[in-house]
C-alpha positions in Angstrom: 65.7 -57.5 -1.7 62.5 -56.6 0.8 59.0 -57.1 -0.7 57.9 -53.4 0.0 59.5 -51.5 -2.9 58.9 -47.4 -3.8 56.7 -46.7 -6.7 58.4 -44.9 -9.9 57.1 -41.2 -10.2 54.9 -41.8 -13.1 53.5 -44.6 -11.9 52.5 -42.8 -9.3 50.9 -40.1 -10.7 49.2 -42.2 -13.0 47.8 -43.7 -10.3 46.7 -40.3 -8.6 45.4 -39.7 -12.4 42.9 -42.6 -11.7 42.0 -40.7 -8.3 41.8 -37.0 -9.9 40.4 -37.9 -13.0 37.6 -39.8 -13.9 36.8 -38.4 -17.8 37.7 -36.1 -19.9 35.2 -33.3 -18.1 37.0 -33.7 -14.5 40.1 -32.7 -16.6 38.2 -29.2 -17.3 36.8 -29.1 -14.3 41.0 -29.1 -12.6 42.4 -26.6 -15.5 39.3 -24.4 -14.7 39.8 -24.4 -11.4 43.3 -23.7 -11.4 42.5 -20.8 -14.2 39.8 -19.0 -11.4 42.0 -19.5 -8.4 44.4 -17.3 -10.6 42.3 -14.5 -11.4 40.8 -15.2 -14.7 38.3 -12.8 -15.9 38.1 -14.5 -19.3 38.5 -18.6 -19.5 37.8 -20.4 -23.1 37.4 -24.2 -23.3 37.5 -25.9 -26.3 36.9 -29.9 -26.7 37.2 -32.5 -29.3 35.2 -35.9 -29.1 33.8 -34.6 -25.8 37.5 -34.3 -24.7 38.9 -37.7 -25.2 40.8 -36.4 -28.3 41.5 -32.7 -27.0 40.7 -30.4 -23.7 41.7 -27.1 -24.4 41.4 -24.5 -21.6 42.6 -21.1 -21.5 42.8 -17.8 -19.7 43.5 -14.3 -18.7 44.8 -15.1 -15.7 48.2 -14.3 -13.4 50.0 -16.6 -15.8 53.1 -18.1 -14.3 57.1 -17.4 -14.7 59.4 -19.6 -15.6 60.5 -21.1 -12.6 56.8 -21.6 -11.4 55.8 -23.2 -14.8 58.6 -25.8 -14.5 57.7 -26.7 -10.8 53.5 -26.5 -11.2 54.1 -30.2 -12.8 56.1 -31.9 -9.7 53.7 -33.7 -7.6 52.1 -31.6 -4.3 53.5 -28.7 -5.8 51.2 -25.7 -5.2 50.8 -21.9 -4.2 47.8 -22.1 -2.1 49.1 -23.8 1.4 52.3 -23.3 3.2 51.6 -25.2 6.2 49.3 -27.9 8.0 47.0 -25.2 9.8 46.1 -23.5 6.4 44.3 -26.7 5.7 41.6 -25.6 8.4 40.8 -22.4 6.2 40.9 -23.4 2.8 39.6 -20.5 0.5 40.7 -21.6 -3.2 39.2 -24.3 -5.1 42.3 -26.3 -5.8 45.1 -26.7 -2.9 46.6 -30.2 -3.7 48.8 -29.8 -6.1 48.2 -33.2 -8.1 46.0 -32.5 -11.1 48.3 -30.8 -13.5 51.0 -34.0 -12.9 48.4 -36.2 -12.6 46.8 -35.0 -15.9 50.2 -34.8 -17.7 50.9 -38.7 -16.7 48.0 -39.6 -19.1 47.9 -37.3 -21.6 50.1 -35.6 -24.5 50.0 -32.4 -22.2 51.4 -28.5 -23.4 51.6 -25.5 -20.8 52.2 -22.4 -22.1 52.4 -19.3 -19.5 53.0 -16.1 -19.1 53.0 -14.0 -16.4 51.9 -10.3 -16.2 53.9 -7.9 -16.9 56.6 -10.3 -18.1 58.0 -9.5 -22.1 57.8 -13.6 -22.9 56.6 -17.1 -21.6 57.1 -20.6 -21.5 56.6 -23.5 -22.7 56.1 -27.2 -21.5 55.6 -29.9 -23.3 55.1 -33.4 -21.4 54.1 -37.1 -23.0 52.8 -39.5 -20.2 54.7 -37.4 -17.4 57.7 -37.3 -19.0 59.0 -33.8 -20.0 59.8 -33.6 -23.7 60.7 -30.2 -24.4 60.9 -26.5 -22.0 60.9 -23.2 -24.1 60.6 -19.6 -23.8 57.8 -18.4 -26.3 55.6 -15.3 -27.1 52.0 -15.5 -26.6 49.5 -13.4 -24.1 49.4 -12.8 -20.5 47.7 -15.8 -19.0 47.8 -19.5 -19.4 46.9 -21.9 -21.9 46.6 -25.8 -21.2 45.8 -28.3 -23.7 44.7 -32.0 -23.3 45.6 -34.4 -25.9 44.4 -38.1 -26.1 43.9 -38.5 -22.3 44.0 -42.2 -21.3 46.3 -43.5 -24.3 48.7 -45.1 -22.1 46.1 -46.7 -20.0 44.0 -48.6 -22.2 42.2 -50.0 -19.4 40.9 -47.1 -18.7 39.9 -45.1 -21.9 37.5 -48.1 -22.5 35.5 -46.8 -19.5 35.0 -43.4 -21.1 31.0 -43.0 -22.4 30.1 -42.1 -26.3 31.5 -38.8 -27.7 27.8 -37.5 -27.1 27.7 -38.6 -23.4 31.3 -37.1 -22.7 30.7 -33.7 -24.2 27.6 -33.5 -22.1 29.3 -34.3 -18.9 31.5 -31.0 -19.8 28.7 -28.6 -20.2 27.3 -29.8 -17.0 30.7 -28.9 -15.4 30.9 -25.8 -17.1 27.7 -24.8 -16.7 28.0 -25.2 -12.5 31.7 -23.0 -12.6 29.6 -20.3 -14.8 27.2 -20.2 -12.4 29.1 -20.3 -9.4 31.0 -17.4 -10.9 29.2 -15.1 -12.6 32.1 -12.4 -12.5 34.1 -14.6 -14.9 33.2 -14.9 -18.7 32.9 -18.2 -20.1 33.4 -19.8 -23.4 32.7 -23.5 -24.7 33.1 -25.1 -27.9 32.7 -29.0 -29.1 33.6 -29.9 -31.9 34.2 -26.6 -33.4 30.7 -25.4 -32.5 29.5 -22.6 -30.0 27.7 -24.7 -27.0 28.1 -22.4 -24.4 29.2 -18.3 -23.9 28.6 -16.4 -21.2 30.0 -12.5 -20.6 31.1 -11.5 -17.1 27.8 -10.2 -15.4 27.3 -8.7 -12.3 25.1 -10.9 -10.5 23.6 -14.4 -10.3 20.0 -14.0 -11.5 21.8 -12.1 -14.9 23.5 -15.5 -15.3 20.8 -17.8 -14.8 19.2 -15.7 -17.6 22.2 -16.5 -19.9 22.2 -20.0 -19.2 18.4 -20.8 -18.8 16.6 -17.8 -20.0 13.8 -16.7 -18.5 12.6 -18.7 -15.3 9.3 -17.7 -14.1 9.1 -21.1 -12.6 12.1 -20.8 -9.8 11.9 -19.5 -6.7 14.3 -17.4 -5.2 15.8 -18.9 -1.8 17.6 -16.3 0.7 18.9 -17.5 4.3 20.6 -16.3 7.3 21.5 -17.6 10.7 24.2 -18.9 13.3 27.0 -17.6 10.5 25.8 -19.6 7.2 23.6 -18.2 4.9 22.3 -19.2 1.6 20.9 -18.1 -1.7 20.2 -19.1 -4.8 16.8 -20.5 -6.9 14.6 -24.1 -6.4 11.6 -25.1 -8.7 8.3 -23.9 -7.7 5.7 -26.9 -6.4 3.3 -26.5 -9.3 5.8 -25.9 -11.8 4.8 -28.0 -15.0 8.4 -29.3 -16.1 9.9 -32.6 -15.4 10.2 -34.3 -11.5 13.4 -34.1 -12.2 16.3 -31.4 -12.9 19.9 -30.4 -12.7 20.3 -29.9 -9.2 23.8 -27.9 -8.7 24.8 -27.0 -4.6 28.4 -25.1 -3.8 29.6 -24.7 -0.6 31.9 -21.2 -0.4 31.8 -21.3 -4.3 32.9 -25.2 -4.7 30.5 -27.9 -6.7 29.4 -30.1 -4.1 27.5 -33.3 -3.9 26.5 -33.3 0.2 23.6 -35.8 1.5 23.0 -33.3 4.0 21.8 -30.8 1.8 19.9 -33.1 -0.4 18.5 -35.1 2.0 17.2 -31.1 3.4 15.7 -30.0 0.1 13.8 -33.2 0.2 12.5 -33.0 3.3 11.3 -29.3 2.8 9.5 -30.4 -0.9 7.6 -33.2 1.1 6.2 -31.1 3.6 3.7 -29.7 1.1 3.7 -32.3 -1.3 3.2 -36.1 -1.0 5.0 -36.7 -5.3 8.1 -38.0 -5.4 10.3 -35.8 -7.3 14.5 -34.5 -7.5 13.8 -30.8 -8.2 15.7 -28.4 -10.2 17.6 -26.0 -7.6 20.8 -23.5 -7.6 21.6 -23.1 -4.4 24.9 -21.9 -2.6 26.1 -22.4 0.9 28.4 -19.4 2.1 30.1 -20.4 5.8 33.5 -19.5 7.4 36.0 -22.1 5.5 37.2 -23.3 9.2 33.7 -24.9 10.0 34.0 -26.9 6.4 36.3 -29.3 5.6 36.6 -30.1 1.9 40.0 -32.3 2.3 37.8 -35.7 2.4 37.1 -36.5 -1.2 40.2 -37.5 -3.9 37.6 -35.2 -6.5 37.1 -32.3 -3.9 33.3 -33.1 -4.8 31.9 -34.0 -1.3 32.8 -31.9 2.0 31.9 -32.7 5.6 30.4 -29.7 8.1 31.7 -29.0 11.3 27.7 -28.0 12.4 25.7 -30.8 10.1 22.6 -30.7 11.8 22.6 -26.2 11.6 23.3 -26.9 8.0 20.6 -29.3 7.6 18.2 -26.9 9.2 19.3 -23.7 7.1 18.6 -25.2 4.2 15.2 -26.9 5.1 13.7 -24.1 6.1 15.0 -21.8 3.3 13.7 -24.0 0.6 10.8 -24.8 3.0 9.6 -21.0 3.2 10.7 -19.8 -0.2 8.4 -23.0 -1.4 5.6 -21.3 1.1 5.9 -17.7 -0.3 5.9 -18.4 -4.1 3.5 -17.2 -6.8 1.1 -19.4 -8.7 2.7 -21.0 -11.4 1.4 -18.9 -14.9 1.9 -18.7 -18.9 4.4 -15.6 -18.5 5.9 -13.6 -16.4 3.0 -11.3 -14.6 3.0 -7.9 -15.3 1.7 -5.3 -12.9 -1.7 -3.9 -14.4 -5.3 -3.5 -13.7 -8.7 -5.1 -14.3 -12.1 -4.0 -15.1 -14.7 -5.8 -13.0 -18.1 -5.5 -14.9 -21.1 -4.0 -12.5 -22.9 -7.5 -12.8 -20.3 -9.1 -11.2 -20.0 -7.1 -8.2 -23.7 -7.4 -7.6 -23.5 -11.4 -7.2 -24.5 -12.1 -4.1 -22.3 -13.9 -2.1 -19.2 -12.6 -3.3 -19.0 -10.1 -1.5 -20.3 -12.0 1.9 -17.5 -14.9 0.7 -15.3 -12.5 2.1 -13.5 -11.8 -1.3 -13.2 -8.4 -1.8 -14.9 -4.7 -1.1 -15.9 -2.8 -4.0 -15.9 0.7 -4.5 -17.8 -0.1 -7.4 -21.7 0.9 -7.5 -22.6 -0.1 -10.5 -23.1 2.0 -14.0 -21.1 2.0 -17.2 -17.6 0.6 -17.8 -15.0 2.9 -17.4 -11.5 2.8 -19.5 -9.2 -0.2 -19.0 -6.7 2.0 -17.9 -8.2 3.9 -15.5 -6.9 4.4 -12.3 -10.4 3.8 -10.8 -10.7 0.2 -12.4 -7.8 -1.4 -9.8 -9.6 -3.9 -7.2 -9.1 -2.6 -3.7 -6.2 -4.4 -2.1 -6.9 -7.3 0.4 -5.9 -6.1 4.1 -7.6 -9.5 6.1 -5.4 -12.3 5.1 -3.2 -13.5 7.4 0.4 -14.7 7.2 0.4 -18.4 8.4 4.2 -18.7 6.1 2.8 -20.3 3.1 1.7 -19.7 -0.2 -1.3 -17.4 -1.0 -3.2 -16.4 -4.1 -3.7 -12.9 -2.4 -1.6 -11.5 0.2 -1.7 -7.7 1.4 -0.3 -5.7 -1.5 -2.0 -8.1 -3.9 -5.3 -7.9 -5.7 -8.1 -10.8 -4.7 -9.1 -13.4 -7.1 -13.3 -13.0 -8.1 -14.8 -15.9 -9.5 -16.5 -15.3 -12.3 -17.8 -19.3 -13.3 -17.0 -22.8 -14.2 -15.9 -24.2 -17.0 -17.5 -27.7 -17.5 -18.4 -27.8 -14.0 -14.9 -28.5 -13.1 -12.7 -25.7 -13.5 -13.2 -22.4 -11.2 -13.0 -19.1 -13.5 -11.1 -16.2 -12.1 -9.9 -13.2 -12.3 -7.9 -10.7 -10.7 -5.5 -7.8 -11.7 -3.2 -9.4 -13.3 -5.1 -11.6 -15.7 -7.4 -14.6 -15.9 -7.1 -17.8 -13.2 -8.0 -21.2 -14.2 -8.7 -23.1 -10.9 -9.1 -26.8 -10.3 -11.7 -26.9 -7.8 -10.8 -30.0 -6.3 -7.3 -30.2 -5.9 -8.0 -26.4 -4.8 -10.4 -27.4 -1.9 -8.1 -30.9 -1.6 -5.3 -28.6 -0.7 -7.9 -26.6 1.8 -9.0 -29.5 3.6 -5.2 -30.9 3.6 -4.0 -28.2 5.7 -7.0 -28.2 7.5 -7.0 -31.7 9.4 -3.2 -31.1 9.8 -3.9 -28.3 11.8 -6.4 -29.8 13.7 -4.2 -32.9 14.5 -1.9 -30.6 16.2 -4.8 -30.3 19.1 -5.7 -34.0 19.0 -7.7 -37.0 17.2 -10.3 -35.3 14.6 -13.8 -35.1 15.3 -15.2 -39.1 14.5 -18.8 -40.2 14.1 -20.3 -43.4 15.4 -22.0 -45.4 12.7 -25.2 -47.1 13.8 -24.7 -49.7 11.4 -21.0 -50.3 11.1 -19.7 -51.0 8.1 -17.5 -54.6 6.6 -14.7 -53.8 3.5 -13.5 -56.6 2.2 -9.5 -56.3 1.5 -6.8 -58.5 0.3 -4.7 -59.7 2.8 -1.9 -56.7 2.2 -4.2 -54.1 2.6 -6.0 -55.4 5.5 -2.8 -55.5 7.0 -1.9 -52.3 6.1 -4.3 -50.7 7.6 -4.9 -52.9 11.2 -1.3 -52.1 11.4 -2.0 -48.2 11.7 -4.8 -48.5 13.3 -3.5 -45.8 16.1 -2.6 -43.2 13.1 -5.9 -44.0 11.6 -7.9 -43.6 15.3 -6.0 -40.1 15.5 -8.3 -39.0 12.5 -11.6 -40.5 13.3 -11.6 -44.3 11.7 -12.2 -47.1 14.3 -11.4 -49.7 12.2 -10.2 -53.7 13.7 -10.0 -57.1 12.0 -13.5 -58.7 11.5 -12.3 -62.3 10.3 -11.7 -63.3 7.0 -10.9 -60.9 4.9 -13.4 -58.0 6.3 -12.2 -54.8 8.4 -15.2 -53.9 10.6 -15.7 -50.1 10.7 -17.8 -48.5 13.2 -16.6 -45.1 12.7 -14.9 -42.9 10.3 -14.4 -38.8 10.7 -17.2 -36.4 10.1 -15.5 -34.8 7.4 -16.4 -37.8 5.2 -19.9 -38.9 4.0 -21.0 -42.5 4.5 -20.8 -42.9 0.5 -17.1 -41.6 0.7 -15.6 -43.6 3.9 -15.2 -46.9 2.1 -13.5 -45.4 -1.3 -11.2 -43.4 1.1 -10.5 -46.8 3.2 -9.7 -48.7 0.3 -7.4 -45.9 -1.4 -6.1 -45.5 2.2 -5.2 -49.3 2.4 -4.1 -48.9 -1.2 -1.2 -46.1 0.0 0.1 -47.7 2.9 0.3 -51.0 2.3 3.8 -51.0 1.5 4.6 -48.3 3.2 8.0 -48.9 5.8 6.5 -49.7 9.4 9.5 -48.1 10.6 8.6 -44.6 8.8 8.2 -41.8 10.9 4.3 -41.4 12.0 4.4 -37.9 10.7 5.0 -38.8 7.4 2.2 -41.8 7.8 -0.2 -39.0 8.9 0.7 -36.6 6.0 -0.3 -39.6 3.6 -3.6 -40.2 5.3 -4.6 -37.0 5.8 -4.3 -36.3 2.3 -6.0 -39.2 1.5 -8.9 -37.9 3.6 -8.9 -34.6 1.8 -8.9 -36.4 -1.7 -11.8 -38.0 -1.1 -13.7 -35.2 1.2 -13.3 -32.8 -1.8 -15.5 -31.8 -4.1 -14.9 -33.5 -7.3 -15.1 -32.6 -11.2 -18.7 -32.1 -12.6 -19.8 -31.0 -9.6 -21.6 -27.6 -10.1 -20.5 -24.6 -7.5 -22.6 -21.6 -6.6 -20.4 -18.6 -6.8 -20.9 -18.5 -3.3 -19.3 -21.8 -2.8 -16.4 -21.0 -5.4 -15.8 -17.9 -3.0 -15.6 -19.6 -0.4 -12.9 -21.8 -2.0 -10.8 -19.0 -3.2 -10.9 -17.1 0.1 -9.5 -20.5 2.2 -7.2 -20.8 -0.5 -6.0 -17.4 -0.3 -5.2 -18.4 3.7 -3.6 -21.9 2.5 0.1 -22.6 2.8 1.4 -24.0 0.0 -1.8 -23.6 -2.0 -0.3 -23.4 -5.6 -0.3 -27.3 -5.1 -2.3 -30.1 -3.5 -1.0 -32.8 -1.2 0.1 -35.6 -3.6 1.3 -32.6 -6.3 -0.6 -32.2 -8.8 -0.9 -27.8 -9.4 -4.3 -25.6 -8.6 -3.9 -23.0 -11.1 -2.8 -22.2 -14.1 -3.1 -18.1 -14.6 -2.7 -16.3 -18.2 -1.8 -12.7 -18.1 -3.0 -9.8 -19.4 -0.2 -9.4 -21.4 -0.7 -12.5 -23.2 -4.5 -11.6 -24.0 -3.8 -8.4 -25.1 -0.6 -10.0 -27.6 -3.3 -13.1 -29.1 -6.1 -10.1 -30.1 -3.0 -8.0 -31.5 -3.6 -5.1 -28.9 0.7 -5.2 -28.2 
């Protein structure tokens, strides 16, 4: 007898089982699946002890006949490919035809079936892949599949499986990424007897979000098109005031993916106005011919590999990138559209009106009614579109500065409510996008010191910053090893004071040391630049003239990405009129 021997059927499915499924939510995720690709308009999960004990899945779909129900449990049985070329075009989730045989190998597993239009159904009823019991039955058009007990002949690997808690978690997160992938189809979840999740067919994907999020003033809505791929769908706005991190679900042509190419792209379009470290909340979906995707290179279907990776890549930098650039200010509620009185002593400030913030048609005299037609602020018509984030853009009303609050905060108003500014990460962001545009036509201007100046640095530091010396020369700083432990200076960009070039050297030496040599120089320039603007930007307790807080609402108003500074932290924080109006019981 040879040494090579066939494995038994259920060993092999149970071995595919180990493949297919993972825990009790990858079993939902496969009867889901199967209940979409036929149809459903109406699919109801149910689990016990997040699923270990019972997955119970059922729908309103094509339901199957007799015949089809007996054959759906043989191994590579399936509907969805005839041939080897259809595996170039796939268009359905599933296409294998190994989860229901692989899930009835580890499970005690019941189908029961009916086709439409058919007077009865059937029956199945399988205990670790072997087939107890076939019968016709009554019961509704559609299919019904329940999970019992998955894992109890494989002891090894039920004692993988998370807490109850953890499990049932794990199949809300699934759920929730099918409900939103398919906002058409109505969903239904349960645990444990109680309602966690129930969603009614809607008719499109921000009516959805609603239902499973509620309302989301801080997303922003992402919409692409080139070269044959677009893509839509919502990220987290840069100053929104949640956790770094959230659910981040991506589907390629409707499928839940996990792609390095698409996160590695949202990243990169996050850093670009933002030095923080975060994993941002996004919904986003990939729509491309299926023949330039292939999703046949993962046992769990969750990864796929594109036929264009670096036009994907792209894509979805740039959409994130500019719907980042064109958001709104981050605010208490959702802004509604209404007008503002400016008072008569506030238009004759001086300054305010040379800062370039707006053009009254206001000469003075008594107030007139908040509702008045007369009270709106003329539109702004000068700023330009440099694609990235503005305050005021052409069909928008200017912010006027009205004061500070504890010599830190920039008052504001505008025609949509009140604006709380922080006036240096506001003019930190102003000077940020400044020098980078500058670097684009060479070094920064740099001043000679007549005394040059030693900073004393641990060794690290020292290091860190002789070793970048060429980044650093690019903005100004001739800085070279003294001896000892001393960096001689002799001179440092114009932007900076004398006071302020040794506290932006140390915190400059402070951010790179560390930092990978091999990085790319663009991303070494981004961290001192915004170093540089920290520390050339007016601080808090420093008193403004209105004149100077003009000033920094008009460049702000020109900034890209100005609802954030460089390392993150947000500019503004708006209340609207509507919220006044509700705390003095005027709505």
């Amino acid at each position: 007898m040879g040494r090579i021997a066939k494995l038994p059927d259920d060993l092999a499915n149970q071995i595919a089982a180990g493949e297919v499924v993972e825990r009790p939510a990858s079993v939902v995720k496969e009867l889901v699946e199967n209940a979409i690709d036929a149809g459903a308009t109406r699919i109801v999960i149910a689990v016990e002890y997040g699923g270990k004990k019972l997955v119970r899945v059922e729908d309103d779909g094509l339901g199957m006949e007799p015949d089809d129900a007996r054959l759906c449990l043989e191994r590579h049985a399936t509907s969805k490919i005839r041939r080897s070329d259809d595996l170039d075009a796939i268009v359905t989730l599933g296409f294998r035809g190994e989860a229901l045989p692989s899930v009835a190998s580890v499970s005690h597993f019941r189908l029961r079936t009916r086709a439409r239009g058919e007077a009865s159904g059937t029956e199945i009823r399988v205990n670790g892949g072997a087939v107890e019991s076939i019968v016709e039955v009554g019961g509704p058009e559609g299919t019904l599949v329940e999970v019992a007990d998955v894992f109890y002949n494989l002891p090894a690997r039920r004692k993988f499986m998370k807490s109850d808690g953890a499990e049932s978690a794990q199949v809300s997160r699934v759920v929730t990424q099918l409900a939103l992938c398919y906002p058409e189809v109505g969903f239904t979840l349960t645990s444990a007897g109680r309602r966690v999740l129930q969603c009614p067919p809607v008719a499109r994907l921000q009516e959805r979000l609603f239902q499973l999020y509620g309302e989301r003033p801080d997303l922003v809505d992402v919409a692409r098109a080139t070269g044959g791929v677009s893509i839509h769908g919502y990220v987290a706005a840069l100053a929104e005031h949640g956790p770094t991190r959230g659910p981040q679900h991506t589907f390629v042509n409707r499928r839940i993916v996990k792609d390095r190419t698409i996160t590695h792209a949202i990243l990169d379009a996050y850093s670009v106005a933002s030095n923080r470290e975060r994993s941002p909340e996004v919904h986003l979906f990939l729509e491309l011919p299926p023949d330039r995707v292939d999703v046949n290179v993962h046992p769990t279907k969750a990864e796929v590999r594109f036929r264009e990776q670096s036009l994907v890549h792209e894509l979805v930098r740039r959409a994130v990138g500019d719907a980042l650039g064109q958001a709104r200010a981050p605010e208490l509620l959702l802004r509604p559209t209404t007008s503002v009185f400016v008072p008569a002593a506030t238009q004759a400030i001086p300054g305010v009106l040379a800062g370039g913030i707006y053009t009254s048609r206001w000469t003075g005299g008594s107030a007139a009614p908040m509702d008045s037609p007369s009270d709106e602020l003329p539109s702004r018509t000068t700023v330009s579109d440099v694609g990235g984030e503005h305050f005021a853009r052409a069909d928008d009303r200017p912010l006027i500065p009205l004061g500070q609050f504890r010599d830190t905060f920039i008052i504001a108003i505008d025609n949509d409510g009140i604006a709380i500014i922080d006036q240096h990460v506001a003019h930190e962001r102003v000077l940020f996008e400044r020098i980078m545009q500058r670097l684009t036509d060479g070094p920064l201007e740099s001043q000679r010191l007549l005394v040059p100046m030693m900073i004393e640095l641990a060794p690290g530091e020292r290091h860190a910053l002789t070793e970048r010396r060429t980044e650093l020369a690019r903005f100004g700083f001739e800085a070279e090893e003294f001896g000892g432990d001393a960096v001689k200076i002799s001179g440092a960009p114009a932007l900076l004071s004398r006071d302020a070039i040794e506290t932006a050297l140390r915190a400059l030496a402070q951010d790179l040391e560390g930092l990978d040599r091999g990085l790319a120089i663009e991303e070494a320039l981004k961290r001192i630049a915004a170093t540089m603007a920290c520390h050339g930007a007016v601080k808090a307790n420093d008193r403004l003239t209105l004149e100077k807080m003009a000033h920094i609402l008009a460049e702000l108003s020109a900034t890209c990405y100005s609802t954030v500074c460089p390392h993150g932290r947000p500019v503004m924080l708006r209340i609207s009129r509507r919220e006044v109006e509700r705390n003095f019981e005027r709505i």
